[in-house]
N, C-alpha and C positions, 0 to 999 in steps of 0.2 A: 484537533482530532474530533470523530467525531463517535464516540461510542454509544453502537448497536445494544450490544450486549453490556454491563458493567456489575455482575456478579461477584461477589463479596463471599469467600471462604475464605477459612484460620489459614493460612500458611501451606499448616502441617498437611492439608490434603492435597490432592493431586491437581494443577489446572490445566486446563487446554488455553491458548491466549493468541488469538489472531489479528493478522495485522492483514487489512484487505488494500492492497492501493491496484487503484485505475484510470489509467490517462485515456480517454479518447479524445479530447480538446488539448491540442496545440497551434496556440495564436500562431507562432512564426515560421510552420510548415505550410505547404499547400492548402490552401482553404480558409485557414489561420485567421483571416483578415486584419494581421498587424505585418510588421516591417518583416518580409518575409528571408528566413536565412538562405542567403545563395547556393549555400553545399545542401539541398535537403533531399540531395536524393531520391529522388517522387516520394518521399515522405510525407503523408497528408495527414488530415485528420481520420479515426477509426469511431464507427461506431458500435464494435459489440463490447468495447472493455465496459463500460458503465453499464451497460446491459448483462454480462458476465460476473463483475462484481453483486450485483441486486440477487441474482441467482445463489452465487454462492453462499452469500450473507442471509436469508432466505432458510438456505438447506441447513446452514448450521445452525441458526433460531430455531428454526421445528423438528428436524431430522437427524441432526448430527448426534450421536450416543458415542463417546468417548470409551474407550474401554479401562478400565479399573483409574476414570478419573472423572471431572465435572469441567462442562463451558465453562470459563470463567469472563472473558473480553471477550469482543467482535469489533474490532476497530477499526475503521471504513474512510478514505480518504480517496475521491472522484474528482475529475474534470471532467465535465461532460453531462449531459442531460438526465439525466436520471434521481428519483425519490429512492428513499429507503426505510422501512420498518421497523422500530426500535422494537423493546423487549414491553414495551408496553402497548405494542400496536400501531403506535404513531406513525406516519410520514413524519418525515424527515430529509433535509438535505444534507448533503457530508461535505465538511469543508473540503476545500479542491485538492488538489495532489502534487501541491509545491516542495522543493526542496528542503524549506523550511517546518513546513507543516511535517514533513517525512521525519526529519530528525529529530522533532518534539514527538510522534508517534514510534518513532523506532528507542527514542530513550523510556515513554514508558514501558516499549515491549520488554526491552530488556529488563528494567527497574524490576516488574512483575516476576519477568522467569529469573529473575535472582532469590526471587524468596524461596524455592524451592526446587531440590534438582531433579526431582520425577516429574516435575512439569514439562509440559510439550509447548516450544514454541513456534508459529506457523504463519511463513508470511509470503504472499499471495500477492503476485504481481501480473496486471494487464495491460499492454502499451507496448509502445516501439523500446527497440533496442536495437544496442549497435556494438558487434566485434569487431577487434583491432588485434590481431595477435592473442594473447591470451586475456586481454583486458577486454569484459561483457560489462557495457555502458546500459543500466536502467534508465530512459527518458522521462524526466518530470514534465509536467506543464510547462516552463518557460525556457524550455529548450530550444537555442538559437536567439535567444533574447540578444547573445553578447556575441556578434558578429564572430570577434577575432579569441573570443574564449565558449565557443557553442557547450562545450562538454561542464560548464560551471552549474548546469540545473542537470545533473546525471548524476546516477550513481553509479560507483565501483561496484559491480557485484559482488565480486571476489574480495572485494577491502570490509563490504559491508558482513560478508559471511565470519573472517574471519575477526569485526568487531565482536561481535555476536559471542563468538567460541569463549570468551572470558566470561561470560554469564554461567552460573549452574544448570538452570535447564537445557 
């Protein structure tokens, strides 16, 4: 993970806690330059998510004013080219937008919006997806990696919304 922001309030007040992830780099779609996956659909590589991510992470550092609460995170997770700003001014690179990395970012999201149920939690996705009936697949980075199991770097949208629903915030 690669926290933007990492603001420190008691509990008791109100946080805002965002999770930013952006794919524009996938090795095994068009472009990819690894073993390319055969179903990919003209699926290529993108270049505005990590250009979209920096914007947004950006407007919440200096712009974003919460109403009857405070920033608390900005937690930012990219494939693809792009630097980012920390709360100190810094350049910075965000670790990339693995399935892995996501699950270690989506448990501290939660962990955070568990301490408190007036908190806002807000997460922010750029990259390919794919509908199947009612099942909305979010693309990681190493989508198509596994030939005969492509959907093993995706997420459930709809599984990961309602993991989510058990937290207080």
């Amino acid at each position: 993970m690669t926290l933007l922001v990492d603001r420190t309030f008691p509990a008791e007040l109100h946080s805002v806690h965002v999770l930013i992830v952006a794919v524009g780099k996938y090795p095994h779609l068009l472009g990819g330059g690894k073993n390319l996956f055969a179903r990919h659909e003209d699926m290529g590589q993108l270049s505005s998510p990590p250009a979209s991510a920096r914007l947004v992470s950006d407007w919440l550092r200096t712009e974003f004013v919460p109403y009857n609460a405070k920033l608390g995170t900005v937690d930012v997770l990219c494939s693809g080219e792009q630097e980012f700003v920390n709360d100190q001014g810094e350049l910075v690179s965000a670790d990339p937008a693995t399935l892995d990395n996501l699950r270690v970012s989506a448990g501290r999201l939660y962990d955070l919006g568990n301490r408190n149920r007036d908190d806002t939690l807000v997460f922010y996705f750029c990259g390919h997806g794919v509908s199947s009936g009612e099942v909305h697949s979010l693309l990681t980075e190493g989508f198509g990696q596994l030939p005969r199991d492509p959907f093993s770097d995706a997420v459930d949208a709809g599984a990961f919304i309602d993991g989510m629903r058990t937290c207080q915030a």
